[in-house]
N, CA, C and O atoms as a GROMACS GRO file, in nm:
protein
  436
    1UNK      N    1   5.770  -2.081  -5.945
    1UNK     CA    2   5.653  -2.166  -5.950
    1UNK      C    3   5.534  -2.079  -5.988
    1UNK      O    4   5.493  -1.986  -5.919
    2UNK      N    5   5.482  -2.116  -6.105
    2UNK     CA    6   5.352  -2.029  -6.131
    2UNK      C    7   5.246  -2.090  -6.074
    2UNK      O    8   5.243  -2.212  -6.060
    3UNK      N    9   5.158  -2.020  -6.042
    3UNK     CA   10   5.002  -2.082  -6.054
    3UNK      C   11   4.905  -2.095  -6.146
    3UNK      O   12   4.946  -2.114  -6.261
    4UNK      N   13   4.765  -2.091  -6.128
    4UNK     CA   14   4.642  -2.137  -6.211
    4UNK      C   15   4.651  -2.029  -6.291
    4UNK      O   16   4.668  -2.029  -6.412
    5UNK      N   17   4.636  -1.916  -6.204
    5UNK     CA   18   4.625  -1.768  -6.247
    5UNK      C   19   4.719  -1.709  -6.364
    5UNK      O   20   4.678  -1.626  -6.445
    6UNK      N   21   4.863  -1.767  -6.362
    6UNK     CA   22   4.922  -1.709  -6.465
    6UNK      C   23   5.062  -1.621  -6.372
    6UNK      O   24   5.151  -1.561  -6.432
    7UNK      N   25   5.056  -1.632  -6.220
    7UNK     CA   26   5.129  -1.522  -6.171
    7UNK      C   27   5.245  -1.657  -6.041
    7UNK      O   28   5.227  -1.768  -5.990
    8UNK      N   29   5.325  -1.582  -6.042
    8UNK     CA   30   5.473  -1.636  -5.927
    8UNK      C   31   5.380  -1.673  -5.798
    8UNK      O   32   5.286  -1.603  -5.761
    9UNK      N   33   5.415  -1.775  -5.746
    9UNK     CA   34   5.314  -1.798  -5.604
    9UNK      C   35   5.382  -1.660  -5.500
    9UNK      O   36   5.313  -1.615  -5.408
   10UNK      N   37   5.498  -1.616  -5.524
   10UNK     CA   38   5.538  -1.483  -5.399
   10UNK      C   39   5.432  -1.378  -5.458
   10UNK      O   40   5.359  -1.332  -5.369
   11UNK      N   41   5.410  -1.337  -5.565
   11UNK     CA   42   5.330  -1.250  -5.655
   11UNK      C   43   5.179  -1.260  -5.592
   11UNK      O   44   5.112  -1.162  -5.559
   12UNK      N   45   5.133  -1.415  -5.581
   12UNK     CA   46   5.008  -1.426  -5.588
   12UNK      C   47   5.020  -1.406  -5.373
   12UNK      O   48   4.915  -1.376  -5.316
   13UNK      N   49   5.136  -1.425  -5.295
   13UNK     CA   50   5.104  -1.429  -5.171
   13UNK      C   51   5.097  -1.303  -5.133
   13UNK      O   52   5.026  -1.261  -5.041
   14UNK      N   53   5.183  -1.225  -5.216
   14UNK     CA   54   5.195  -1.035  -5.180
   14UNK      C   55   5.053  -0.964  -5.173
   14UNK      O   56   5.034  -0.868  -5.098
   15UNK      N   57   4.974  -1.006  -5.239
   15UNK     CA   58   4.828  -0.989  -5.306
   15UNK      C   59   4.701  -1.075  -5.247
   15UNK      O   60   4.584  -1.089  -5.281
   16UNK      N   61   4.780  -1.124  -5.146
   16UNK     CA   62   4.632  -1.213  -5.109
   16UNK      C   63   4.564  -1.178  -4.972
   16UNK      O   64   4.622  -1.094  -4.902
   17UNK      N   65   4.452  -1.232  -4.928
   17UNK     CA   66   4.380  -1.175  -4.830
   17UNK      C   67   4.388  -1.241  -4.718
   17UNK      O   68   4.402  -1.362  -4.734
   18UNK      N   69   4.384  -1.198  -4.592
   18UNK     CA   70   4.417  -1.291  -4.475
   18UNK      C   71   4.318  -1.401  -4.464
   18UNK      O   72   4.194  -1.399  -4.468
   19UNK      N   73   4.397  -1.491  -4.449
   19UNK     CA   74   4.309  -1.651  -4.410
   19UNK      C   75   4.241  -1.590  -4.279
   19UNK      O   76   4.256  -1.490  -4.208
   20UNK      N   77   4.147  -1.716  -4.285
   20UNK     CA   78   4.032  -1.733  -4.198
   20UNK      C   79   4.136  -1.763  -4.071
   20UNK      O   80   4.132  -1.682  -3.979
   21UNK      N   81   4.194  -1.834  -4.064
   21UNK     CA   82   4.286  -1.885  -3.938
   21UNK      C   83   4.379  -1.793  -3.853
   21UNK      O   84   4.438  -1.806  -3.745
   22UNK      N   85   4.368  -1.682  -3.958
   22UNK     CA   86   4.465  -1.539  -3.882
   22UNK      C   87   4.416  -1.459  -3.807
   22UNK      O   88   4.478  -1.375  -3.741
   23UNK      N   89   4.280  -1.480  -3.811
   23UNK     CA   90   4.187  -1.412  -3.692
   23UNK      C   91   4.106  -1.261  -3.763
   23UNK      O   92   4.091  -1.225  -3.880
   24UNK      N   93   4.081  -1.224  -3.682
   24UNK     CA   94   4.073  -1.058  -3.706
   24UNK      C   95   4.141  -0.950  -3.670
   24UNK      O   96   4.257  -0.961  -3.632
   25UNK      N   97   4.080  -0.830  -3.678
   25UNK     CA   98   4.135  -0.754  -3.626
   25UNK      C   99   4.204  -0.637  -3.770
   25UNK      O  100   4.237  -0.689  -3.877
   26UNK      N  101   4.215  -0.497  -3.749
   26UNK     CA  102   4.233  -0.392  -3.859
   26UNK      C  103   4.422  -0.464  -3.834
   26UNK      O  104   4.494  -0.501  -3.741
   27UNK      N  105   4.428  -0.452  -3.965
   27UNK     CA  106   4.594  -0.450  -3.936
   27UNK      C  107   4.666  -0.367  -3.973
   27UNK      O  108   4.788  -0.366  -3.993
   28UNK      N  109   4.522  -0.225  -3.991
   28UNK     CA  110   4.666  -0.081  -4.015
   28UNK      C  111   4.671  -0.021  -3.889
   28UNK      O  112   4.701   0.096  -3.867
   29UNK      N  113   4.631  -0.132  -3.780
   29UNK     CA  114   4.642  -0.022  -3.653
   29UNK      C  115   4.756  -0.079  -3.615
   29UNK      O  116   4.760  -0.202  -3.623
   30UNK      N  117   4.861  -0.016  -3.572
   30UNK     CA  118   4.999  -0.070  -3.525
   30UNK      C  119   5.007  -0.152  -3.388
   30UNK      O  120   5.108  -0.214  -3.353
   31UNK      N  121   4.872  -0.143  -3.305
   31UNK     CA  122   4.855  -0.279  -3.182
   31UNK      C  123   4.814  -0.365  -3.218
   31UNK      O  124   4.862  -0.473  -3.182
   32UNK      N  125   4.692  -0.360  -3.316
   32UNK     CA  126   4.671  -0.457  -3.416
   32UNK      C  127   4.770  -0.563  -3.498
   32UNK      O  128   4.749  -0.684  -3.505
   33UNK      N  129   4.852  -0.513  -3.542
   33UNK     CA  130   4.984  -0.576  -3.623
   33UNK      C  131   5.030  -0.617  -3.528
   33UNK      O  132   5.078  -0.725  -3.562
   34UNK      N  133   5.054  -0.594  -3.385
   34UNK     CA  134   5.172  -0.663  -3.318
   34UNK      C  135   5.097  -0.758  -3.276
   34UNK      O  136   5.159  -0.864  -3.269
   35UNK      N  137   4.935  -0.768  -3.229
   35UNK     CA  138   4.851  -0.901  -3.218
   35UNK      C  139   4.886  -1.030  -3.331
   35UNK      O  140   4.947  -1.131  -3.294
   36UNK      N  141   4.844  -1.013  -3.454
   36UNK     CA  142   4.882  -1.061  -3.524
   36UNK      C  143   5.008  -1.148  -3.553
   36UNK      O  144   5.015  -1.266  -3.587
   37UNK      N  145   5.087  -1.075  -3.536
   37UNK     CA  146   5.201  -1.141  -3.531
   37UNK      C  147   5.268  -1.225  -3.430
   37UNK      O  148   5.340  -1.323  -3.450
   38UNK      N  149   5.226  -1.160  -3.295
   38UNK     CA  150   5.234  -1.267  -3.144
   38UNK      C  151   5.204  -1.413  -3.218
   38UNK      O  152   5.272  -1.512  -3.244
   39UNK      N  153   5.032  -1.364  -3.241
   39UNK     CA  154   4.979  -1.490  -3.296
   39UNK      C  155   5.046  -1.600  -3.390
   39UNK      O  156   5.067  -1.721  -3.376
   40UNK      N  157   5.075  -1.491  -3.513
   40UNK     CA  158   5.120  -1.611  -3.603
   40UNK      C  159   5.264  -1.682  -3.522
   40UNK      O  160   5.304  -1.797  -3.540
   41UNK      N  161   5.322  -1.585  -3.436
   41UNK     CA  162   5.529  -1.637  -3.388
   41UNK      C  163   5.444  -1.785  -3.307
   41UNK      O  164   5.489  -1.892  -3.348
   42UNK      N  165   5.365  -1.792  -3.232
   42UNK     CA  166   5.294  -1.835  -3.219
   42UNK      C  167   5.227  -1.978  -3.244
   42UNK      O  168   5.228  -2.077  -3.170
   43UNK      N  169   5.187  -1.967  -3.330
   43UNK     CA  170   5.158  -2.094  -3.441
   43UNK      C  171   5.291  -2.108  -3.496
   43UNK      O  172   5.307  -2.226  -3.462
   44UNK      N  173   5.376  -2.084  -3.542
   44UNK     CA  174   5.490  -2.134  -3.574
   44UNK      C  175   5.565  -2.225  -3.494
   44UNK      O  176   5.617  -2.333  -3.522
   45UNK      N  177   5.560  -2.160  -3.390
   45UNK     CA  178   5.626  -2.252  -3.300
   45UNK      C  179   5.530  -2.369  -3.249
   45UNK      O  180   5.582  -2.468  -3.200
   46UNK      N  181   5.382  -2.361  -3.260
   46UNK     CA  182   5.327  -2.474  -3.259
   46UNK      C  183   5.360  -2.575  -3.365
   46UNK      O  184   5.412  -2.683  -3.336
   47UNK      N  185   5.322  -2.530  -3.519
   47UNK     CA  186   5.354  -2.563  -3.571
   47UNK      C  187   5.529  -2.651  -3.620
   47UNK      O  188   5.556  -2.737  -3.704
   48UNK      N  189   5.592  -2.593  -3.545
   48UNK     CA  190   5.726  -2.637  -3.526
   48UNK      C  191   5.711  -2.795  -3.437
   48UNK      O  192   5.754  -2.905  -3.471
   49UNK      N  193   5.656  -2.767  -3.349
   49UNK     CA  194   5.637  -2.916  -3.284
   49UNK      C  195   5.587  -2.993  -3.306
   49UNK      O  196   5.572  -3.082  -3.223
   50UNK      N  197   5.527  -3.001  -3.442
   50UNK     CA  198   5.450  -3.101  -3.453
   50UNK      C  199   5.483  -3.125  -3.582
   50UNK      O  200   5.400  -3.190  -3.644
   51UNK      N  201   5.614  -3.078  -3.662
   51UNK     CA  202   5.655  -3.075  -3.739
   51UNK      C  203   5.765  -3.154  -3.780
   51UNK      O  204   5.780  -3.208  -3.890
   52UNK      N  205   5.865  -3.157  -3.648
   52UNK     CA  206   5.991  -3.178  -3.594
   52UNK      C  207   6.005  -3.364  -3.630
   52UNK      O  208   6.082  -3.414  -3.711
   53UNK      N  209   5.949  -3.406  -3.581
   53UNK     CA  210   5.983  -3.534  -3.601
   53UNK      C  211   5.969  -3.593  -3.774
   53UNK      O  212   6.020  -3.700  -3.807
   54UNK      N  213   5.904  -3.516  -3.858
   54UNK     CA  214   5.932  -3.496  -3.999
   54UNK      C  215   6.058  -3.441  -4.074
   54UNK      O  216   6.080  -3.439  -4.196
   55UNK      N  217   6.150  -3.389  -3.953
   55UNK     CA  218   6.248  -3.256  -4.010
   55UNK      C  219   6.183  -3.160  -4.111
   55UNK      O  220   6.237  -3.116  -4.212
   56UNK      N  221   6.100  -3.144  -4.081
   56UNK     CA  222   6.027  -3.006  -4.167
   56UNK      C  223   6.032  -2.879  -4.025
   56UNK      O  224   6.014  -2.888  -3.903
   57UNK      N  225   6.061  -2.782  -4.105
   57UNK     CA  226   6.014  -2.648  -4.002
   57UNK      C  227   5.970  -2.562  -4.133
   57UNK      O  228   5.958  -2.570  -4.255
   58UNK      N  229   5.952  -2.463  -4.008
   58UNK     CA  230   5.870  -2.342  -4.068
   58UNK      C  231   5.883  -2.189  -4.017
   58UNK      O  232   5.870  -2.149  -3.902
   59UNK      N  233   5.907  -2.131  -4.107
   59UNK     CA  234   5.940  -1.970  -4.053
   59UNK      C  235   5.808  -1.872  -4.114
   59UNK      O  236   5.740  -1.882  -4.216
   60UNK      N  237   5.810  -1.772  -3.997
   60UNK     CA  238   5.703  -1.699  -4.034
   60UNK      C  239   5.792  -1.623  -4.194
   60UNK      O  240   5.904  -1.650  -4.237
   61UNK      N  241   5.738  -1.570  -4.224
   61UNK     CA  242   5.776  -1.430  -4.364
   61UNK      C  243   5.671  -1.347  -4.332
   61UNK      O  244   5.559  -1.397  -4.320
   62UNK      N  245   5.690  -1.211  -4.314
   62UNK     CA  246   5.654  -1.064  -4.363
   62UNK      C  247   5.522  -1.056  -4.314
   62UNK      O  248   5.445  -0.965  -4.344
   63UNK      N  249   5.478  -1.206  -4.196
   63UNK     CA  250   5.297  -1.160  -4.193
   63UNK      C  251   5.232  -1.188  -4.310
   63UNK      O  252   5.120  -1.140  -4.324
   64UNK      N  253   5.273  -1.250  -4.386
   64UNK     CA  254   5.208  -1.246  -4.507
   64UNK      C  255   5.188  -1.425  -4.544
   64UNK      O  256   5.090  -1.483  -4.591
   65UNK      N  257   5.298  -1.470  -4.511
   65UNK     CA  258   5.284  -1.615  -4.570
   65UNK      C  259   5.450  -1.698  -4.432
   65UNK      O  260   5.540  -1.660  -4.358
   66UNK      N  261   5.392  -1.806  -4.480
   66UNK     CA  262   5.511  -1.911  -4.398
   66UNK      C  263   5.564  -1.976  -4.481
   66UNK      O  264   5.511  -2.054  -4.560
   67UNK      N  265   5.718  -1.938  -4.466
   67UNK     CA  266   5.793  -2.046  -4.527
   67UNK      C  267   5.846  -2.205  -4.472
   67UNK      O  268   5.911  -2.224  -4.370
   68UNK      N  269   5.810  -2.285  -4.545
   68UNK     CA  270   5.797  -2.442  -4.503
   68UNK      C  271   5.943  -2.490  -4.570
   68UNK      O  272   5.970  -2.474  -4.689
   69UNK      N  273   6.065  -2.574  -4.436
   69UNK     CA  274   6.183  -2.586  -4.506
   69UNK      C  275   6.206  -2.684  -4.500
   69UNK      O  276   6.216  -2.718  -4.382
   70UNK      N  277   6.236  -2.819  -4.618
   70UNK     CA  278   6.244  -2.993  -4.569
   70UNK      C  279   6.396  -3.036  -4.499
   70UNK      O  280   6.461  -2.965  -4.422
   71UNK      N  281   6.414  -3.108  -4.525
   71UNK     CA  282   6.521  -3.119  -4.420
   71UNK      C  283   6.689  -3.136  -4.561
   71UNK      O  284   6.807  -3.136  -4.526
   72UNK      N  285   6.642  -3.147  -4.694
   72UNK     CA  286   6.673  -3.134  -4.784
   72UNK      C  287   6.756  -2.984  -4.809
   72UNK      O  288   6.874  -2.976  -4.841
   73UNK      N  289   6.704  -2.918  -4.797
   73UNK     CA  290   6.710  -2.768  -4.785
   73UNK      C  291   6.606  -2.722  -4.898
   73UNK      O  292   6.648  -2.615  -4.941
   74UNK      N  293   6.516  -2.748  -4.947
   74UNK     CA  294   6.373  -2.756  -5.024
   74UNK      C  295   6.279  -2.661  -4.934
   74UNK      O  296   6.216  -2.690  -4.833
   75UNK      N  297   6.289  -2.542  -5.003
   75UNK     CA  298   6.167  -2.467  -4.916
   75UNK      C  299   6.074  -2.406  -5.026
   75UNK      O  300   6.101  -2.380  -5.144
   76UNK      N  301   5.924  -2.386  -4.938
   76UNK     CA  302   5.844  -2.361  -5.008
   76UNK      C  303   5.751  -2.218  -4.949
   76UNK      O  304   5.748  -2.207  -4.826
   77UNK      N  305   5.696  -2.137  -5.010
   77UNK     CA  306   5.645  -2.023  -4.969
   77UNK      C  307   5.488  -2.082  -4.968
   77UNK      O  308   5.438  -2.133  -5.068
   78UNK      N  309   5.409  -2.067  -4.825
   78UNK     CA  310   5.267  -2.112  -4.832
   78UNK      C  311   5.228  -1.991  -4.770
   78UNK      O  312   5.298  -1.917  -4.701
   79UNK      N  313   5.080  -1.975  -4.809
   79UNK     CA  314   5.013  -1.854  -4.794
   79UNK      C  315   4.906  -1.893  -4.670
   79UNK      O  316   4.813  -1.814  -4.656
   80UNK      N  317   4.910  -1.954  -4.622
   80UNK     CA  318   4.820  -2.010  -4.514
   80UNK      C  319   4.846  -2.146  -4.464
   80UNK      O  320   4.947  -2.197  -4.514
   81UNK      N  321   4.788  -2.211  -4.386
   81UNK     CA  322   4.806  -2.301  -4.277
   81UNK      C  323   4.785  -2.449  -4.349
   81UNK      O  324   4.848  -2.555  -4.342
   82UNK      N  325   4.666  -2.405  -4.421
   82UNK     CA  326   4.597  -2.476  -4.542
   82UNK      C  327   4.688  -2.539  -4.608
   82UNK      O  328   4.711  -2.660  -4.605
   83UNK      N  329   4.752  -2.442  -4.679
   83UNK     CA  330   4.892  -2.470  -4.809
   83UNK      C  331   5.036  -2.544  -4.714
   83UNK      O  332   5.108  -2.637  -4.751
   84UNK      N  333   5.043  -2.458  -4.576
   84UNK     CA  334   5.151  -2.550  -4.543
   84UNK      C  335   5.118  -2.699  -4.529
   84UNK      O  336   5.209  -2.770  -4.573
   85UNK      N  337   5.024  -2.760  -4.484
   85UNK     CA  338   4.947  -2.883  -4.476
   85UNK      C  339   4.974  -2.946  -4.598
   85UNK      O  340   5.050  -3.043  -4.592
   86UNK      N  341   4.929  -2.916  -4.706
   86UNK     CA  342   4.941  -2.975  -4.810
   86UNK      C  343   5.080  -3.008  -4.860
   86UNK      O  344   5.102  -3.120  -4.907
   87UNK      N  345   5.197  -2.896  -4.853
   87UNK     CA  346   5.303  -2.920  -4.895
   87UNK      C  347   5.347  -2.974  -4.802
   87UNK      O  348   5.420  -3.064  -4.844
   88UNK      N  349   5.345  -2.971  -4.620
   88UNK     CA  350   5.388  -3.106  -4.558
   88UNK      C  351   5.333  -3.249  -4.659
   88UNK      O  352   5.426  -3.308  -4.715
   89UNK      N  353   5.248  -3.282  -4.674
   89UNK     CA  354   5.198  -3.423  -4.702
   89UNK      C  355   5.280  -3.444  -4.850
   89UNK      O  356   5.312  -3.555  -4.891
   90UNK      N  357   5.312  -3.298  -4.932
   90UNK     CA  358   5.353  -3.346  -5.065
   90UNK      C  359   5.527  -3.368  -5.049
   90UNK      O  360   5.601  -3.429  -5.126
   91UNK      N  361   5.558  -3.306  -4.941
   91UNK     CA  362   5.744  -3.304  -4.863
   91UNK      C  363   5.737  -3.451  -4.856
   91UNK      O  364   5.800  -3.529  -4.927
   92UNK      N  365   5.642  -3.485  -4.747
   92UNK     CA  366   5.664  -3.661  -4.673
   92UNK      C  367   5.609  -3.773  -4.762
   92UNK      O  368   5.644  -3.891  -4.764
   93UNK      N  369   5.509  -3.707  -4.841
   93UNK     CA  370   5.490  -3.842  -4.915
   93UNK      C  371   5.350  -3.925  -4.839
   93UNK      O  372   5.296  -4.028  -4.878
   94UNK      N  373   5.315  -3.838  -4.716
   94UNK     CA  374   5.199  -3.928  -4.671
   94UNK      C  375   5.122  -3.747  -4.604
   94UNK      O  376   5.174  -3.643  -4.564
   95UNK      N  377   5.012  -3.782  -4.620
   95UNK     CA  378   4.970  -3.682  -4.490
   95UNK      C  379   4.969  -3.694  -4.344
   95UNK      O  380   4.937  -3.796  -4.282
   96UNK      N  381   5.016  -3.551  -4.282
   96UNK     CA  382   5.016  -3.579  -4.144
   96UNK      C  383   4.911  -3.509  -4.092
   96UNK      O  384   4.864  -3.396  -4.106
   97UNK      N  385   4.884  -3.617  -4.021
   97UNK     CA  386   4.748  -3.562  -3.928
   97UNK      C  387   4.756  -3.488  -3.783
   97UNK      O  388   4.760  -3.563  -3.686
   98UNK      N  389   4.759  -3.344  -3.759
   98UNK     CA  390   4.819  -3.285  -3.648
   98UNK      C  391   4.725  -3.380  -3.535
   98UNK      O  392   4.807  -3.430  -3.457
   99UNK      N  393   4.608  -3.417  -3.504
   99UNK     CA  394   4.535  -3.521  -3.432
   99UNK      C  395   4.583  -3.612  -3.387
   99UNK      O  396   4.554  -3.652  -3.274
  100UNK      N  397   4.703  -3.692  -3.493
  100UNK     CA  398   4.689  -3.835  -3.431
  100UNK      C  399   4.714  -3.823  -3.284
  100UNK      O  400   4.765  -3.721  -3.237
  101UNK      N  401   4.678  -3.935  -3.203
  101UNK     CA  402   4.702  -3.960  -3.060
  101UNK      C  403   4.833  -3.927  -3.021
  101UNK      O  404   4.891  -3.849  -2.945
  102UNK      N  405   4.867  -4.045  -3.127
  102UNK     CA  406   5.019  -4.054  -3.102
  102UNK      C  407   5.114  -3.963  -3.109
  102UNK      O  408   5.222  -3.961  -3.050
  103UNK      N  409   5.065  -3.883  -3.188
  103UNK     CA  410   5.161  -3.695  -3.188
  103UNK      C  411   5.097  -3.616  -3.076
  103UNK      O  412   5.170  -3.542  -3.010
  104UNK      N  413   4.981  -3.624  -3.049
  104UNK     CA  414   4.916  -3.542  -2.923
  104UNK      C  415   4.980  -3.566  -2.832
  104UNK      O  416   5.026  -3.476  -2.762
  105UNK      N  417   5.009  -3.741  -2.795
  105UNK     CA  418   5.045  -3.772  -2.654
  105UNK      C  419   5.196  -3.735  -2.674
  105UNK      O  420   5.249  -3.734  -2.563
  106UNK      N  421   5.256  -3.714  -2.739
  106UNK     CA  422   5.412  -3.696  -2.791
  106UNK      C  423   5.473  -3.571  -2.735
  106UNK      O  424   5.577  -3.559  -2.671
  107UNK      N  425   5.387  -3.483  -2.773
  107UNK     CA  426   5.370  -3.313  -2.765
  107UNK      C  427   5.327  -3.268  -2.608
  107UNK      O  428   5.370  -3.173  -2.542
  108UNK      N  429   5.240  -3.358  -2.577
  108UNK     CA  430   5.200  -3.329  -2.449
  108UNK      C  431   5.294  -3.376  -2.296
  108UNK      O  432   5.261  -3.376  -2.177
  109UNK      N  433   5.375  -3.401  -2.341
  109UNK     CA  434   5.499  -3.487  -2.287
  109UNK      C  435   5.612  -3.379  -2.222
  109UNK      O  436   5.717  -3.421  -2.174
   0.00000   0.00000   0.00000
């Protein structure tokens, strides 16, 4: 899959800069990196639950990006939280809103 740019979306994720949603923090310090990554295992597995009733999941990759898998066996490499969002809504065909009530009260269960 190319992009705008001209380059492989793994090309353009190897090369890209941490989203706003990954927090801070140096990540050539090696306590640093293991923060990070708590975090993202983390959101995955949030992300997993609120995913589930779509049959979509999601695996971290390399700290670098999440791979999003349909229930098809259709997976996609997203570089942020942002991009998985979008390719959920372009997987299902509708957007999902992590908000609705009805998934809050679901989750909270």
């Amino acid at each position: 899959m190319w992009n705008a740019q001209g380059m492989c979306s793994l090309c353009g994720t190897l090369g890209a800069a941490a989203h706003w949603s990954e927090g801070g923090g140096d990540r050539t310090q090696v306590g640093a990196r293991r923060e990070v990554l708590r975090e993202r295992i983390r959101r995955v597995v949030l992300l997993n639950r609120v995913l589930a009733p779509s049959r979509l999941h999601v695996d971290e990759w390399e700290e670098t990006a999440y791979i999003l898998r349909g229930p098809t066996g259709q997976s996609v490499l997203c570089g942020d939280l942002a991009a998985v969002f979008s390719e959920v809504q372009r997987m299902r065909g509708t957007a999902l809103d992590p908000l609705d009530p009805a998934l809050v009260k679901a989750l909270s269960a």
